[in-house]
C-alpha positions in Angstrom: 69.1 124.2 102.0 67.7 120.8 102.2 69.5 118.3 104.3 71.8 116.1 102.2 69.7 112.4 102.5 71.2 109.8 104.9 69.6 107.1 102.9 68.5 106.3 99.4 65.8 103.7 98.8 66.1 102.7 94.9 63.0 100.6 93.6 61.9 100.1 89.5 58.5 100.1 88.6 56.6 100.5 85.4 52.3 101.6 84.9 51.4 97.9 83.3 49.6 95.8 85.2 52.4 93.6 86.9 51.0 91.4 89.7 47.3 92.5 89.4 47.7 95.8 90.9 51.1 97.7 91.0 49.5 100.6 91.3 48.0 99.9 94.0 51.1 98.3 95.4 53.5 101.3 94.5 51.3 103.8 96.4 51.2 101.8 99.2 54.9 101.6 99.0 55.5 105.0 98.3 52.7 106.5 101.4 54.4 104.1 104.3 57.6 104.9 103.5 57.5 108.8 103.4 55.2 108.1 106.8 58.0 105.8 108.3 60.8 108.5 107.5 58.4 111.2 109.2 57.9 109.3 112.0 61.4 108.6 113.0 62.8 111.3 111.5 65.2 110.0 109.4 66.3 111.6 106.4 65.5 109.5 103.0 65.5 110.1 99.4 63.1 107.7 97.5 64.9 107.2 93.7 62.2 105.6 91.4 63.1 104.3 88.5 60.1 104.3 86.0 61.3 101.6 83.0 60.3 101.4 79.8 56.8 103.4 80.3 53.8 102.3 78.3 53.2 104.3 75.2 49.5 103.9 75.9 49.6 104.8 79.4 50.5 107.9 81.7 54.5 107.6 83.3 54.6 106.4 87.1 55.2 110.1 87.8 51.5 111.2 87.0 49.7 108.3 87.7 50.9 108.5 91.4 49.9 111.1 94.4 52.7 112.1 96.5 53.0 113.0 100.0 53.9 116.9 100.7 57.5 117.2 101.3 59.4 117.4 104.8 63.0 117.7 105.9 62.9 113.4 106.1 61.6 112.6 103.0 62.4 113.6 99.4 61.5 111.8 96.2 62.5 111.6 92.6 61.2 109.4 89.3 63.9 109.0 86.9 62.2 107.4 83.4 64.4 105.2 81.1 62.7 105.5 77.7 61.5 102.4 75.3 63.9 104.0 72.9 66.7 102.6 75.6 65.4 99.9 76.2 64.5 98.5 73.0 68.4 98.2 72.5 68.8 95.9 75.0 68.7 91.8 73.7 65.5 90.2 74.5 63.6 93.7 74.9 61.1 92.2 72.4 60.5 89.3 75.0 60.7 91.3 78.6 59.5 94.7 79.2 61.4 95.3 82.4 65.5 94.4 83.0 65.0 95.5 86.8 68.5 94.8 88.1 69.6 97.7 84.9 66.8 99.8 86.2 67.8 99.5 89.7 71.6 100.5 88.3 70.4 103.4 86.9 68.9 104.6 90.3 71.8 103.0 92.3 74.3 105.1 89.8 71.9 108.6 90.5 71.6 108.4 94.5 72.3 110.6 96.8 72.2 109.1 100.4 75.3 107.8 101.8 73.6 104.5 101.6 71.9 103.2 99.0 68.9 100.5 100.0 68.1 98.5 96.6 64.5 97.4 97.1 60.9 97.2 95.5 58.1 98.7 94.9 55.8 95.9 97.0 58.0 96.1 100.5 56.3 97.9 104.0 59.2 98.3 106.1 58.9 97.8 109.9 59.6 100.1 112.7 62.3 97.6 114.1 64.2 98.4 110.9 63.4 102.3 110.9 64.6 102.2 114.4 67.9 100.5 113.5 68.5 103.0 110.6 68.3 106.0 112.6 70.4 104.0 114.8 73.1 104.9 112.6 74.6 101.7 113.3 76.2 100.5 110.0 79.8 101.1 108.6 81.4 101.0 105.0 82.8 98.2 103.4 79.7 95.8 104.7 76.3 94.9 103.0 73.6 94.0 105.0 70.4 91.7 105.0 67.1 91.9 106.3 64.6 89.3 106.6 61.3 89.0 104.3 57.8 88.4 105.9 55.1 88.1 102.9 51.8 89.5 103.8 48.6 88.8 102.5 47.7 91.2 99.7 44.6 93.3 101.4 46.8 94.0 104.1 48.2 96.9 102.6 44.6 98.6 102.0 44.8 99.1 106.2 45.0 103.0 106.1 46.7 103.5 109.5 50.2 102.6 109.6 50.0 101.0 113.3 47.6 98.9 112.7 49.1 97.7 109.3 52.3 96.8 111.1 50.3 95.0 113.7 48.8 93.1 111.4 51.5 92.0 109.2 53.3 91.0 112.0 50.1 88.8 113.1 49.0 87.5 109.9 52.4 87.1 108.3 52.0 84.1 105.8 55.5 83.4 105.0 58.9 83.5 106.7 62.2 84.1 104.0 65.0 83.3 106.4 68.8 82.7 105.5 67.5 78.7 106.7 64.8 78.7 104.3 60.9 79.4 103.3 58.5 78.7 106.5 55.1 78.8 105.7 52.3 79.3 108.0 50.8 75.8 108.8 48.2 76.6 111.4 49.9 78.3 114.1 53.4 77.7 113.4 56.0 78.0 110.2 57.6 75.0 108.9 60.6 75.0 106.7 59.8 74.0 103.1 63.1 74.5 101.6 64.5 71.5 100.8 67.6 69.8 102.8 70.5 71.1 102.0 71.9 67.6 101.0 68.8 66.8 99.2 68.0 70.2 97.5 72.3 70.6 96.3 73.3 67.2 95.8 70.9 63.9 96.6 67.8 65.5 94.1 70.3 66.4 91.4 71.6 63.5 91.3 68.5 61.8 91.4 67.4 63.4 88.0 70.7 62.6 86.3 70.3 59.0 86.8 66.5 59.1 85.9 67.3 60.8 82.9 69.8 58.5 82.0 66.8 55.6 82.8 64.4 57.3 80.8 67.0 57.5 77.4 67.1 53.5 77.7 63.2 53.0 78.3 62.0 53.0 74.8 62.4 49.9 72.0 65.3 51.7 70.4 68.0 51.6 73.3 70.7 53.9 73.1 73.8 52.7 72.3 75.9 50.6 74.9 79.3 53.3 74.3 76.8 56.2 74.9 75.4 55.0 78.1 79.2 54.3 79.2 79.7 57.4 78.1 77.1 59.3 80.2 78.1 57.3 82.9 81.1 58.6 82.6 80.2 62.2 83.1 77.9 61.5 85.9 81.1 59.7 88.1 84.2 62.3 86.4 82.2 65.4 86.0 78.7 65.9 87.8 79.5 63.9 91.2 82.4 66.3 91.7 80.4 68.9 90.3 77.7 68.3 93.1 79.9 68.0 95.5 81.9 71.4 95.3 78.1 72.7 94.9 77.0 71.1 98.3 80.4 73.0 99.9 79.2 76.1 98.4 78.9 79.1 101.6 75.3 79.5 102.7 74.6 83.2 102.7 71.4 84.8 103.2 70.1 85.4 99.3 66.3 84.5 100.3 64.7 87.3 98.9 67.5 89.5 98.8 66.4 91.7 95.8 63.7 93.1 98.5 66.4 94.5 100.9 70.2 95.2 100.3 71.9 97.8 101.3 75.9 99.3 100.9 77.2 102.2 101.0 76.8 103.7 98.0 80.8 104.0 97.5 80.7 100.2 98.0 77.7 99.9 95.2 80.3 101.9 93.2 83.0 99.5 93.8 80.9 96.2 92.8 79.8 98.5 89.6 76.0 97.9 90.7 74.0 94.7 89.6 75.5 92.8 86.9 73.6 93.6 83.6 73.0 91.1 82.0 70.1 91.0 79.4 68.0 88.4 81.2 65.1 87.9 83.6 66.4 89.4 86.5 66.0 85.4 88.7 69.5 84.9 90.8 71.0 88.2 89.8 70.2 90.0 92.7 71.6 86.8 94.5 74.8 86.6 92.2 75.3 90.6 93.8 75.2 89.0 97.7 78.3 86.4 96.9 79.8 88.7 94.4 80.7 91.2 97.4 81.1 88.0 99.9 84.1 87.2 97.9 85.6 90.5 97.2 86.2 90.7 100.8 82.5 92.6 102.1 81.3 90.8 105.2 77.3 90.4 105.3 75.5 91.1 108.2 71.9 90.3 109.2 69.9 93.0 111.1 68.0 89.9 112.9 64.6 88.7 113.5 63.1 91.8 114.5 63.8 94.1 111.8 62.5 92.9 109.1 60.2 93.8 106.3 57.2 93.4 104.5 56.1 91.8 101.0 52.6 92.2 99.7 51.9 88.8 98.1 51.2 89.3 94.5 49.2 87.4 91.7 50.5 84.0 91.5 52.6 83.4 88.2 53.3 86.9 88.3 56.6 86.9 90.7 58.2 83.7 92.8 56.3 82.5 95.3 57.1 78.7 96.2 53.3 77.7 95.0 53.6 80.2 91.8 57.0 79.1 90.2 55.9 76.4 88.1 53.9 79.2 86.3 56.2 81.5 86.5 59.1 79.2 84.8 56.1 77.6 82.5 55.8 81.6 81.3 59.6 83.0 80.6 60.1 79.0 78.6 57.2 79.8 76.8 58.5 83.4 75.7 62.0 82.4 74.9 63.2 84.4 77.9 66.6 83.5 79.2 67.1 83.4 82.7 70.6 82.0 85.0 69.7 78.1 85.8 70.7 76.7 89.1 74.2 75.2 87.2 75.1 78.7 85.5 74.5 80.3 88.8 76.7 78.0 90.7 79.6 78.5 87.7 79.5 82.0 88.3 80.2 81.3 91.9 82.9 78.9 91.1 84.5 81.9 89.5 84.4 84.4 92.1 85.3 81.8 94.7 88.7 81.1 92.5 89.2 85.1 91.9 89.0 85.3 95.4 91.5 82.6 96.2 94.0 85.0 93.6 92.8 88.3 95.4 91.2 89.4 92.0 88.5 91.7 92.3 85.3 90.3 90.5 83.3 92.4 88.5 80.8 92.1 85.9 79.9 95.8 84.6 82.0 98.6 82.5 83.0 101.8 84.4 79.8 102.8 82.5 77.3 100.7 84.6 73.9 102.1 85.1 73.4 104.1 81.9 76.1 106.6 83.2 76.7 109.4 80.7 72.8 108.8 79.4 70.3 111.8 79.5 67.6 110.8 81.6 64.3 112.4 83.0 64.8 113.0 86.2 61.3 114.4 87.9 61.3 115.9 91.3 58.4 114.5 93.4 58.8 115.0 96.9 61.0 118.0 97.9 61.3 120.4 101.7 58.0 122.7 101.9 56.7 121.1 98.2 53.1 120.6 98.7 50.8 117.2 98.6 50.6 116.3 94.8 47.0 114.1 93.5 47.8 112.0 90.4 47.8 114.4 87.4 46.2 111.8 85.3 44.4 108.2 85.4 44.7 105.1 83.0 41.7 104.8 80.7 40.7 101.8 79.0 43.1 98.2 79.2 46.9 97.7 78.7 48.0 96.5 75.0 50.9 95.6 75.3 52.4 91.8 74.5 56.0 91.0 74.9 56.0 87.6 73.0 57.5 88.0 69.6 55.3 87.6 66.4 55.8 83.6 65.6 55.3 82.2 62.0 55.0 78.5 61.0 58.4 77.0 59.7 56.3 74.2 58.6 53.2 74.5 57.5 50.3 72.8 59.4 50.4 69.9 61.9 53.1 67.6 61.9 51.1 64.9 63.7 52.0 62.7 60.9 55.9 62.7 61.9 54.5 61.8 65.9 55.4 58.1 66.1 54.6 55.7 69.1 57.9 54.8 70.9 56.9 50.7 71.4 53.8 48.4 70.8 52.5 48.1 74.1 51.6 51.7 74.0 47.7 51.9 73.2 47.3 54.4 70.7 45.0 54.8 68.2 45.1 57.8 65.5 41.0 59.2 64.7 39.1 62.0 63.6 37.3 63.5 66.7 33.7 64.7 66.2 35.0 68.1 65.3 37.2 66.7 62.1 40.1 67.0 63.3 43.1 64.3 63.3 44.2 63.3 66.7 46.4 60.6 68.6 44.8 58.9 71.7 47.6 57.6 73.7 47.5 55.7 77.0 50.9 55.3 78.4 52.9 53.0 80.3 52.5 52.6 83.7 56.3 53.7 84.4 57.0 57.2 85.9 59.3 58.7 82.7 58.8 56.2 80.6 58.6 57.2 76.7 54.9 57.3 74.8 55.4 59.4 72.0 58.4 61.2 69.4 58.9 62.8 66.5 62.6 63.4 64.9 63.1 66.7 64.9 66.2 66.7 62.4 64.2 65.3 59.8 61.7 68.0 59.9 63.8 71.0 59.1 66.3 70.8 56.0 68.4 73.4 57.8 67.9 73.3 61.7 69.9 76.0 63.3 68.8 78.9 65.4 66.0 78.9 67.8 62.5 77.9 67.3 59.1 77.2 69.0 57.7 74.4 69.6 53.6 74.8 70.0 51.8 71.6 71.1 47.9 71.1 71.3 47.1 68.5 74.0 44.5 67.2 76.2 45.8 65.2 79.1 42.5 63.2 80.5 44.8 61.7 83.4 47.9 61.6 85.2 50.8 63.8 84.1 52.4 64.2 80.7 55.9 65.6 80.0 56.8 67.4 77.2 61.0 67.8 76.3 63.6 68.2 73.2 66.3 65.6 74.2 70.0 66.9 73.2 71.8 65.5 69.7 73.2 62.6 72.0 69.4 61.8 73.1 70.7 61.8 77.3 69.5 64.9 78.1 66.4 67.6 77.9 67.6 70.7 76.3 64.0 71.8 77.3 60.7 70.4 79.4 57.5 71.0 80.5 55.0 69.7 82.4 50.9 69.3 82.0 49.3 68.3 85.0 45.2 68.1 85.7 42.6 67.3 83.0 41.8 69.0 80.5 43.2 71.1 77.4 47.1 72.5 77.2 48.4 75.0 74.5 52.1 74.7 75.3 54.8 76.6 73.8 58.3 75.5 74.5 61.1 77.1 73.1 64.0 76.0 72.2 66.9 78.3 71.8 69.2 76.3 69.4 67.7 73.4 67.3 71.2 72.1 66.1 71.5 70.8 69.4 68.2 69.3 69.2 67.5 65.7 68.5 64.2 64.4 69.0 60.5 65.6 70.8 59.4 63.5 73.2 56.1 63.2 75.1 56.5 61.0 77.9 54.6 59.6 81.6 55.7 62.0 84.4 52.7 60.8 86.7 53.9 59.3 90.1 53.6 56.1 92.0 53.9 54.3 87.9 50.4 54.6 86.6 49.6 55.0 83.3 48.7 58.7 82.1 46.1 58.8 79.1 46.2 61.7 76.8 45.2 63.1 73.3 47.5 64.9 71.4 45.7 67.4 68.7 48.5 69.5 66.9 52.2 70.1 66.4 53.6 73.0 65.2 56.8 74.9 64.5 57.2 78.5 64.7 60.2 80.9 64.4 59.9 84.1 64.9 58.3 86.1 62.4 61.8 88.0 60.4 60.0 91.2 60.1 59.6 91.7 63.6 63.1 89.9 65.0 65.5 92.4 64.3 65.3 95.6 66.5 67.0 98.7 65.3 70.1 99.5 67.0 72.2 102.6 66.9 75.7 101.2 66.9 77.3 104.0 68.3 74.6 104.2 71.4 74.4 100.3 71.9 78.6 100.2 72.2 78.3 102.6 75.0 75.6 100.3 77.0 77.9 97.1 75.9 74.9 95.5 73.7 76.2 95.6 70.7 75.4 92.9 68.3 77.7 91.8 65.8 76.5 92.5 61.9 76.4 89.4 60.3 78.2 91.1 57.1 82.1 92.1 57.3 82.4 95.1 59.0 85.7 97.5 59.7 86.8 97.0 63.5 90.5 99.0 64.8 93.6 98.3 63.2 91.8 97.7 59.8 90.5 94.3 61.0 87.4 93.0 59.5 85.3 90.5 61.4 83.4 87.7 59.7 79.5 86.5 60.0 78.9 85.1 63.8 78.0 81.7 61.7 81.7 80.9 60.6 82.1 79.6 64.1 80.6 78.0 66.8 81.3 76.9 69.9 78.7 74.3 69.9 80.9 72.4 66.8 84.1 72.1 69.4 84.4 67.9 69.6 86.3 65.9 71.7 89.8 64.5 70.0 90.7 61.8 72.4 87.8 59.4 73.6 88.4 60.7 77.5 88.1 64.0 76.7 84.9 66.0 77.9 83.7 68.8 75.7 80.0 70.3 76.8 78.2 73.0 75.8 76.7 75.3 78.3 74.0 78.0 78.4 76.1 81.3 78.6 75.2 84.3 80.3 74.3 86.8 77.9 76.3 90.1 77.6 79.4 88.3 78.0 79.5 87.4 74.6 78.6 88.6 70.9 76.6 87.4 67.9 76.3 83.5 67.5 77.6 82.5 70.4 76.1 85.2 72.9 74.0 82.4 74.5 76.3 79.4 74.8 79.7 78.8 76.5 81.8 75.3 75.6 83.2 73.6 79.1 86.3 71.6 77.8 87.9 69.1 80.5 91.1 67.8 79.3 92.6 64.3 80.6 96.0 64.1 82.2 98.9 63.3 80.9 97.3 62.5 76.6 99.8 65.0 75.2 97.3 64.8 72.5 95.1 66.8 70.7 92.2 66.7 72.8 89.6 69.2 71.8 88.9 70.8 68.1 87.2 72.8 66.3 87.2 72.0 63.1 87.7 75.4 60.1 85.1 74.2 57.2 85.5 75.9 54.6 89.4 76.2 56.0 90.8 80.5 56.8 93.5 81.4 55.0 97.2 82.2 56.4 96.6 85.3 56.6 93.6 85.2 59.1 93.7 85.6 62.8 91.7 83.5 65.3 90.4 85.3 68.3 90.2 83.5 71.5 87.8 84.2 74.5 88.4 82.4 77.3 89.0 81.4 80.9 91.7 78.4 82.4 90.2 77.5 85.3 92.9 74.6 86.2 95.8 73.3 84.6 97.8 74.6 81.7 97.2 74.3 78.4 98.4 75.0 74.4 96.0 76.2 72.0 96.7 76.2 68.1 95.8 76.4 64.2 96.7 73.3 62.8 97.3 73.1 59.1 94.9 71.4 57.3 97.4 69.5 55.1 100.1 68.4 56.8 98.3 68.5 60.6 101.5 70.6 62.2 100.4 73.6 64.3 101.4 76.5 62.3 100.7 78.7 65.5 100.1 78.3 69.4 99.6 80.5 72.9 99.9 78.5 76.1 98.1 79.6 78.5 98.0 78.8 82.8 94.7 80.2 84.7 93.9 83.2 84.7 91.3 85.7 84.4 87.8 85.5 83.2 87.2 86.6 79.8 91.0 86.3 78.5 91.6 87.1 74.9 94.5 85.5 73.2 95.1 86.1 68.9 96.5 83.1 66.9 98.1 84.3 63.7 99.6 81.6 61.1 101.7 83.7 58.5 102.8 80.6 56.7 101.6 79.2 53.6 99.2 76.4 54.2 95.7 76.6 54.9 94.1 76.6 58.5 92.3 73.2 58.9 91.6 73.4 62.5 91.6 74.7 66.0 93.2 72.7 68.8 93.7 72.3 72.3 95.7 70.1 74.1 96.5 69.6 77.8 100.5 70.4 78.8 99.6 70.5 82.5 102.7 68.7 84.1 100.4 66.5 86.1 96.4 66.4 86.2 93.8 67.6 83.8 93.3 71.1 82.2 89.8 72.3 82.2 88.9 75.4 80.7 85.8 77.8 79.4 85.4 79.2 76.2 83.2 81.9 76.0 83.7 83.1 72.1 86.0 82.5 69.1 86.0 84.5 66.3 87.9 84.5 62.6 89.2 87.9 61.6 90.9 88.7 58.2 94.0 91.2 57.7 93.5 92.7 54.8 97.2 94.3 55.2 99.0 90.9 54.4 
């Protein structure tokens, strides 16, 4: 009978063309690993998780050749079909959710560990020799550090002198202190100082952002700039500073090597599955367990592994992230910002503080209770297996959704020069068409062009593209959708070097949109010079938007989008349309109250609001109404509002207010607790709902909470 595996290595993959070569890369993966597990006799199972395969091209399974099977080293590829993952948000936009794939193999190991890793890692002897070691316990994760490796490296077709070599020529260093790149013959941090990177920089840009708002002829108002100055001293400096206190653990390049044992990966519920680009989950993972009480343990500088450096754009790498954000902005792809991030952390560090347990996933994490193909690969005595077929001909297959104009043609005309002493001249070039030749001020951030963006669109709500045609002839241009208050960039992007730019920004809800602005982002203030040849504004085409999606089967993986017609729920409620409210409408009610809209994490939240959360921060001691949603058209009495929500600090009352006679007809106080709290508010009198309210009954300080949904549900038994 084989021998039960002491260790499961669980890697995604798919046969596209990731990187340049994955291929290429998973073979190499696959051949070193079975030869390490040989070598020092160690018994591992590799669990491959094929996603989403190509319909055009062969599954992972045939495409590979497999080693002949030993008592060490077993294999198996499990394939999640597009069917699944078509019902995931965003599947239109991403072909791969890899921290769901690696779930799925996570969920279907065998070993008593489980290592979660990819498909481009060489491991070194050092860390072979510390596995067989059988020196690890329960109840701990640990880390290993990542040494990248130039890419023909892995070609090397004996394993000693691979090792060798990618100890030699190593090009980067991914410790727990930082990023050290090779610089001749030694590796300098490039990581930024901790001060600078968490609170000096950040800082930096709130303050030039609130510059760049007052630079053009139009100034913003002198309450609006007291206003943002404001937030910077009561909100973001003690923001920054709780991020600069933040624990340092080692998340540098921790998606490549994390392991538990596999009852503890059953205890965190795996990977949070989110519906996103997979950037900071595996992180989130690392402080997840840190503050449910798992200590995290380095294996040291000797045991480490090996990345082969990929295509740049096509992963991180500190030269390719430009592209690589450039690329998920461009495709509408939603992906956990710096700020979400360290919210999420906020919360588990709070949790932790109340001993609650933080977890992100149902009990049916990992697409338990799915059918799956499961393919044996690798077994005892199975013999050496070639590739049972070969791609033929290129990959097509494009993940950005099918974009139509909303407008039709350019809308150069609606481009207007922010102040006089901008030169720019509008002209036909020698091909016909209409252009603006701008040459900007000489100020870093200062203003050249805009165009209102409310005035374009008689209803603008939802998300749109934004496609800009532009040659930039010298210096840098920057290219961002400033918020309805005009202090901030709900999106931006830089072109840099000469030449021609088709930029695509999206912009995920154009309500909260304002005005586009093109403005000088060269340093050392000199003047950039640039000709802009087309605007454009897309949605996404309506035929191809909407994805299919068996309710029954999407409720069971927690994706299920609310209809935006009434629809039966338990206890013969019926929910309304996601558009009767929004989060984003919540306003202050008192002049010192803060009420901010956030970027939510998707999957926490249905419908209209699955992408936003509302921040609320109420002042001390108002005994007012400080935040509100106003009800337009107003819900009748017999209607229920449903709360989702988290108090984070202080205690406060939240209510329906009648429209009429402004009493609150209903109200729930609430202290902190969980995450994700639901409370019902259910006026049986007479008048109709006008509002809903929140006010601060904290004895002494400020309530601040976060609202994730709210929803309006009628009782048709009343």
């Amino acid at each position: 009978m084989p021998q039960q595996p002491r260790f499961s290595f669980v890697a995604t993959s798919r046969n596209d063309d990731h990187g340049g070569d994955v291929l290429r890369r998973t073979q190499s993966f696959v051949d070193r690993l079975a030869e390490q597990c040989e070598r020092h006799r160690v018994h591992c199972e590799l669990v491959l998780v094929d996603w989403n395969p190509p319909r055009a091209r062969a599954p992972l399974a045939d495409v590979l050749s497999w080693p002949r099977g030993s008592a060490w080293f077993s294999a198996r590829v499990i394939s999640v079909s597009p069917s699944l993952h078509r019902r995931l948000k965003y599947s239109k936009r991403l072909a791969m959710f890899q921290m769901i794939a690696k779930n799925v193999g996570i969920r279907r190991a065998l070993g008593d560990y489980v290592i979660a890793t990819n498909i481009d890692i060489i491991f070194s002897d050092e860390l072979f020799l510390w596995l067989k070691s059988g020196d690890m316990r329960e109840g701990v994760l640990y880390r290993s550090d990542r040494w990248d490796i130039p890419n023909e490296i892995q070609q090397e077709q004996g394993l000693d002198v691979l090792l060798a070599r990618a100890r030699r020529e190593a090009i980067r260093h991914n410790l727990k202190a930082g990023t050290y790149v090779r610089r001749d013959d030694t590796f300098v941090n490039i990581s930024a100082p901790r001060f600078d990177g968490t609170f000096y920089k950040p800082l930096e840009g709130l303050i030039a952002a609130l510059k760049g708002s007052l630079a053009g002829d139009d100034p913003v108002p002198r309450d609006k700039v007291l206003l943002a100055l404001d937030a910077i001293l009561s909100t973001d400096l003690p923001r920054l500073r709780r991020e600069f206190l933040i624990p340092i653990l080692h998340t540098n390049a921790c998606g490549d090597f994390t392991m538990m044992a596999r009852h503890d990966w059953f205890a965190l519920r795996g990977y949070p599955e989110w519906n996103i680009f997979s950037w900071h989950i595996d992180s989130i993972m690392i402080y997840q367990a840190h503050f449910n009480g798992w200590p995290i343990e380095e294996l040291g500088s000797a045991a480490v592994h090996y990345h082969i450096e990929h295509d740049y754009g096509s992963g991180w790498t500190p030269e390719g992230a430009g592209s690589l954000w450039s690329r998920l902005m461009e495709r509408g792809i939603p992906f956990l910002s710096y700020h979400q991030f360290n919210e999420l952390v906020f919360e588990m560090q709070e949790n932790a503080e109340r001993a609650q347990l933080t977890v992100y996933n149902g009990p049916d994490w990992g697409f338990d209770g799915r059918e799956l193909e499961c393919r044996t690969m690798v077994e005892e005595g199975g013999p050496r297996r070639a590739p049972a077929r070969v791609n033929e001909g290129d990959l097509d297959e494009d993940f950005l959704p099918s974009l139509v104009p909303a407008l039709a043609g350019s809308l150069l005309e609606a481009v207007k020069v922010v102040a006089d002493d901008i030169i720019a001249e509008r002209r036909m070039d020698e091909n016909g068409v209409c252009e603006i030749a701008v040459e900007t001020r000489p100020e870093t951030w200062s203003y050249a062009l805009e165009s209102d963006l409310s005035q374009l669109l008689p209803d603008p709500q939802g998300e749109y593209w934004i496609k800009v045609r532009i040659a930039v002839e010298r210096g840098n241009i920057g290219l961002g959708v400033l918020n309805r208050d005009g202090l901030d960039f709900l999106t931006e992007m830089t072109c840099g070097g000469s030449g021609m730019h088709n930029i695509l920004a999206y912009v995920k809800e154009m309500g909260d949109a304002s005005r586009l602005i093109l403005r000088n982002v060269t340093p050392g203030n000199r003047p950039a010079r640039f000709r802009l040849e087309a605007v454009q504004l897309l949605r996404e085409d309506s035929a191809e938007a909407g994805t299919p999606v068996d309710q029954a089967d999407a409720a069971v993986n927690g994706v299920a989008e609310r209809s935006p017609v009434p629809q039966e729920r338990d206890g013969g409620v019926t929910a309304f349309g996601p558009a009767a409210l929004r989060l984003a409408h919540f306003r202050p009610g008192v002049h010192d109250a803060i009420v901010r809209i956030l970027p939510g994490v998707p999957g926490t939240a249905e419908g209209a609001d699955a992408d936003y959360q509302t921040m609320i921060i109420l002042p001390a001691g108002s005994g007012e109404t400080s935040a509100v949603l106003d009800l337009d058209p107003p819900m009748q009495a017999a209607s229920k509002i449903a709360v989702h929500l988290h108090v984070l600090e202080g205690e406060a009352v939240i209510g329906l207010q009648a429209r009429v006679t402004g009493e609150l007809l209903v109200e729930r106080r609430k202290a902190p607790g969980p995450p994700l709290t639901r409370i019902d508010l259910q006026a049986l009198g007479t008048e109709e709902i006008g509002a809903l309210v929140i006010k601060n009954v904290s004895p002494s300080g400020a309530a601040k909470l976060l609202l994730h949904r709210v929803e309006c549900v009628a009782c048709p038994s009343l």
